[in-house]
LUMSEVO-833972 format. One record per residue: residue number from 0; residue in three letters; chain; x, y, z of N, C-alpha, C in turn. Coordinates in Angstrom, 2 decimals, decimal comma. Layout:
N
NODE   resi   resn   chain       npx       npy       npz      capx      capy      capz       cpx       cpy       cpz
NODE    NUM    ala       A         X         Y         Z         X         Y         Z         X         Y         Z
...
END
This chain:
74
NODE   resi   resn   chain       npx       npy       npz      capx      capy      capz       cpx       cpy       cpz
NODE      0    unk       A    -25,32     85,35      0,04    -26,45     85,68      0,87    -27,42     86,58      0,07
NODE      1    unk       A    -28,52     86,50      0,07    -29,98     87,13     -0,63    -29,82     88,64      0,35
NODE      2    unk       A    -29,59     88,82      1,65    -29,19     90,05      2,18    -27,97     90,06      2,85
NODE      3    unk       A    -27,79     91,57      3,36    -26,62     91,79      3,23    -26,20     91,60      4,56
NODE      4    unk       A    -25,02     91,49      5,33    -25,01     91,30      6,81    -25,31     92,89      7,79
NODE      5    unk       A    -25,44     93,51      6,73    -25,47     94,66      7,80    -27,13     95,08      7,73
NODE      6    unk       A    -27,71     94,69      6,96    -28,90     95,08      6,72    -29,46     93,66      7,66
NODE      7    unk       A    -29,05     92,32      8,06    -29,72     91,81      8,74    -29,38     92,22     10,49
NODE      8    unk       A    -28,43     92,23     10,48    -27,44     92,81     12,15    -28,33     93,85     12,39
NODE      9    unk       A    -28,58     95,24     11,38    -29,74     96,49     12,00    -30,99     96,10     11,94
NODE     10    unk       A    -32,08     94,86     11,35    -32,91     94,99     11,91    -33,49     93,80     12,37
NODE     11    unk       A    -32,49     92,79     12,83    -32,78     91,59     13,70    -31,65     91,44     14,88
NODE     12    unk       A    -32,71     90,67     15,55    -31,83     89,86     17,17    -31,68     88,68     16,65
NODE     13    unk       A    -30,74     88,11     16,49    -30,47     86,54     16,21    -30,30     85,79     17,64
NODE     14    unk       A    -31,51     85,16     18,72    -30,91     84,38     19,43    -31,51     82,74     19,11
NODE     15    unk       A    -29,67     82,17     19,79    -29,82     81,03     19,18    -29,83     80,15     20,46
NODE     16    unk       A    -30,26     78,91     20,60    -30,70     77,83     21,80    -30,84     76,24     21,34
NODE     17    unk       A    -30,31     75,64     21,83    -29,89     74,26     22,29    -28,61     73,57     22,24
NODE     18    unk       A    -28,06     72,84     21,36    -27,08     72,13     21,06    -25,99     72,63     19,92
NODE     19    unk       A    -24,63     72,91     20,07    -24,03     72,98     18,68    -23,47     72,11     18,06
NODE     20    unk       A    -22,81     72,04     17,29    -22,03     70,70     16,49    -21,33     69,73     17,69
NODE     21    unk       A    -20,53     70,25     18,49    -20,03     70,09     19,56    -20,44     69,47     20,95
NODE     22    unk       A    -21,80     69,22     20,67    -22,73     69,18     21,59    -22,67     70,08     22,73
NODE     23    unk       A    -22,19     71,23     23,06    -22,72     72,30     23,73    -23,78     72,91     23,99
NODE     24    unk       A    -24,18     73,07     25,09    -25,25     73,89     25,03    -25,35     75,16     25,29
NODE     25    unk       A    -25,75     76,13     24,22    -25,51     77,29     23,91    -27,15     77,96     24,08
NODE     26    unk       A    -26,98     78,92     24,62    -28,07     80,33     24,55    -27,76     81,80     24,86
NODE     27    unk       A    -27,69     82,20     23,38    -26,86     83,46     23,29    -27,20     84,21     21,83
NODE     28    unk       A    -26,78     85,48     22,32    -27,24     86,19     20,93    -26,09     86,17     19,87
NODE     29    unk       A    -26,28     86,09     18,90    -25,35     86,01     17,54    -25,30     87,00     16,61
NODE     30    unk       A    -24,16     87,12     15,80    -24,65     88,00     14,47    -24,95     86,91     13,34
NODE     31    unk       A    -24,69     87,40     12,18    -24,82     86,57     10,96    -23,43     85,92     10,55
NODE     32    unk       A    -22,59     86,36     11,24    -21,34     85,31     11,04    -21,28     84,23     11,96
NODE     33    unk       A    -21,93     84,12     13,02    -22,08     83,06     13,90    -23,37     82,52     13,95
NODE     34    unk       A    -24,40     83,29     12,85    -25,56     82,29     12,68    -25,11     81,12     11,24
NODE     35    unk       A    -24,23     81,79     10,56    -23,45     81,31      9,69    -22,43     79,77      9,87
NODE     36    unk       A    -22,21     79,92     11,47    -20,76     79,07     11,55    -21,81     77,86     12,25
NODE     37    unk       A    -22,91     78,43     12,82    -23,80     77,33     13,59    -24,67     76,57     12,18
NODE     38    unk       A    -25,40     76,99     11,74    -26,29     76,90     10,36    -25,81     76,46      8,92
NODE     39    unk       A    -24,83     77,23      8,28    -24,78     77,40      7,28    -25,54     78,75      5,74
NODE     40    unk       A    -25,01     79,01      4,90    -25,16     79,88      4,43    -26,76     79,84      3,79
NODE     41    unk       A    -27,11     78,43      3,32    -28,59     78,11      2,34    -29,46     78,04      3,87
NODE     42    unk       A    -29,59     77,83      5,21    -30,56     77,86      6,10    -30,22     79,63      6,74
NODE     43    unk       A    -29,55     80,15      6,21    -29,72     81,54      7,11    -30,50     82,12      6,32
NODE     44    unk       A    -30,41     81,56      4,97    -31,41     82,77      3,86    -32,21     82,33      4,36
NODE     45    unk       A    -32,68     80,93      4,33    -34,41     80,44      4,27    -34,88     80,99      5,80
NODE     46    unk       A    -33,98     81,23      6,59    -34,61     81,72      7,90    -34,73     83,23      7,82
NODE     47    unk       A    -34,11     84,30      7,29    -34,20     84,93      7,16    -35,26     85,74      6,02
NODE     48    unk       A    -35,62     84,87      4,89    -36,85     84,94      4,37    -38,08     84,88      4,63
NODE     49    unk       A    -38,34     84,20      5,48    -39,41     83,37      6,34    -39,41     84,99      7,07
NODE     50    unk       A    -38,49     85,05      8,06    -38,67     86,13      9,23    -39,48     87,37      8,18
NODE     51    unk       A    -38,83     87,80      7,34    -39,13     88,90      6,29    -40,56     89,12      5,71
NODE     52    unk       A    -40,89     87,19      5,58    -42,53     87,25      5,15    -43,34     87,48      6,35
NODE     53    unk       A    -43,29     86,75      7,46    -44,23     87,10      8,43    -44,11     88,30      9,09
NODE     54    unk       A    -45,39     88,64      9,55    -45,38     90,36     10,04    -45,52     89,70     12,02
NODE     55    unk       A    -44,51     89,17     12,28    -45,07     88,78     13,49    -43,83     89,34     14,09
NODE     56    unk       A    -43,30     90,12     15,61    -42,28     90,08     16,32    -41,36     89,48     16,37
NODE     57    unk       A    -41,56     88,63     16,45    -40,81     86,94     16,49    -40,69     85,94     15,94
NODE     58    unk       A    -39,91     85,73     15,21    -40,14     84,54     14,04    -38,98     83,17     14,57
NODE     59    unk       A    -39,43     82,12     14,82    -38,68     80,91     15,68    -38,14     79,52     14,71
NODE     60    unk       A    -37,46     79,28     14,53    -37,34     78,58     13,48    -36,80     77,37     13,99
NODE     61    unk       A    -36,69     75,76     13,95    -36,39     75,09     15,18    -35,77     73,69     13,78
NODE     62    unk       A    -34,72     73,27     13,95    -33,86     72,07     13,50    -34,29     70,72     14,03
NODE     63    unk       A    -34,01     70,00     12,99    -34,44     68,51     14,01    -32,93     68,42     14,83
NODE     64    unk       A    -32,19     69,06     15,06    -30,47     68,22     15,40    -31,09     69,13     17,25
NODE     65    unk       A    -32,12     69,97     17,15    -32,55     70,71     18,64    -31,78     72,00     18,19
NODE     66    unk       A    -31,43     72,22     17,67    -31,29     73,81     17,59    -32,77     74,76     17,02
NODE     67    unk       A    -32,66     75,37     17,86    -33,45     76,75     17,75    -32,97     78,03     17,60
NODE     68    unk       A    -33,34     78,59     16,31    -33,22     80,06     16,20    -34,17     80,96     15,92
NODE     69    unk       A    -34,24     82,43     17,21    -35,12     83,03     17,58    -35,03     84,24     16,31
NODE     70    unk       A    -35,56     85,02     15,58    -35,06     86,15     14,70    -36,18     87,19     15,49
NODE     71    unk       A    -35,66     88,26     15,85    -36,67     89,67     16,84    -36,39     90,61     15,98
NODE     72    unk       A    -37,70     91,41     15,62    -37,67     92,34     14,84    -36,91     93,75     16,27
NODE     73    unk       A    -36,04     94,17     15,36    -35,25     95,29     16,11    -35,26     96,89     15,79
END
């Protein structure tokens, strides 16, 4: 990981929304080990980079499989 899990856990909300592997439908907040187990390790950086460049509250990041993940500056 490009950061560290504790440095993303103190200053983001990870919520995540729609479908999981499982086809469940999930809407709930996560850390980085369960944005990890939904995602994978190369889309948490790129989402978490992204969140880092924009200066916006809310950074939304959305999968073609329907998953959505919300990142909230905290």
């Amino acid at each position: 990981m490009k950061f560290t899990t504790t440095y993303i856990n103190r200053n983001y909300l990870i919520k995540v929304y729609g479908t999981d592997n499982e086809g469940k439908r999930i809407n709930k907040l996560v850390g980085v080990s369960g944005l990890v187990a939904l995602i994978g390790i190369e889309l948490a950086n790129k989402f978490i980079a992204r969140a880092e460049k924009a200066a916006a509250d809310c950074t939304v990041c959305k999968l073609r499989r329907g998953l959505q993940v919300s990142l909230y500056i905290h």
